[in-house]
C-alpha positions in Angstrom: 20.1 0.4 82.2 18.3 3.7 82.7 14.9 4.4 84.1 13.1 4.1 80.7 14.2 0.9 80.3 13.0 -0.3 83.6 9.9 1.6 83.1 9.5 -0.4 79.6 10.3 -3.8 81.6 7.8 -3.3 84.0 5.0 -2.5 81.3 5.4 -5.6 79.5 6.0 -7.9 82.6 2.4 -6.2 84.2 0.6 -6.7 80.9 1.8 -10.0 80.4 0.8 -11.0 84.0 -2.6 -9.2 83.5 -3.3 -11.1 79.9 -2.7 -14.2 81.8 -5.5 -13.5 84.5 -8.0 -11.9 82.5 -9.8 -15.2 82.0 -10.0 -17.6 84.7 -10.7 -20.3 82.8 -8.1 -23.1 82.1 -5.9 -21.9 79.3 -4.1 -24.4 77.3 -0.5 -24.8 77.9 0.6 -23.7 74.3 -0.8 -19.9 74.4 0.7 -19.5 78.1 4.0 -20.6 76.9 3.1 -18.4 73.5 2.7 -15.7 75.8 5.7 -15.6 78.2 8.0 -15.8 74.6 5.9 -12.7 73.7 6.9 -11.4 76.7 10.4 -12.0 77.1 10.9 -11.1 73.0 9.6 -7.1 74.2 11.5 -7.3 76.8 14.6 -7.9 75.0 13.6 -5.5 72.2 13.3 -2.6 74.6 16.6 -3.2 76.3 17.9 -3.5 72.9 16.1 -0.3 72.3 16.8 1.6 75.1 21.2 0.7 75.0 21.9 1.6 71.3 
């Protein structure tokens, strides 16, 4: 994979992490799970993206 796409992993994967933390409060189980499909889907889309 070339540096872009490492560059576009790490972006999702930091935003992800800081949309889980932004509120301390106890989030349901259904929007964390919503949110690490989110994002593992942009993940795949930019490696997808990034290899055609």
């Amino acid at each position: 994979m070339t540096f872009w796409t490492w560059i576009a992993i790490a972006i999702a994967l930091i935003g992800g992490v800081v949309a889980a933390n932004s509120g301390k409060k106890k989030t349901e189980r259904k929007y964390v799970v919503a949110l690490i499909w989110f994002i593992v889907a942009v993940i795949l889309f930019f490696i997808w993206w990034f290899t055609r």
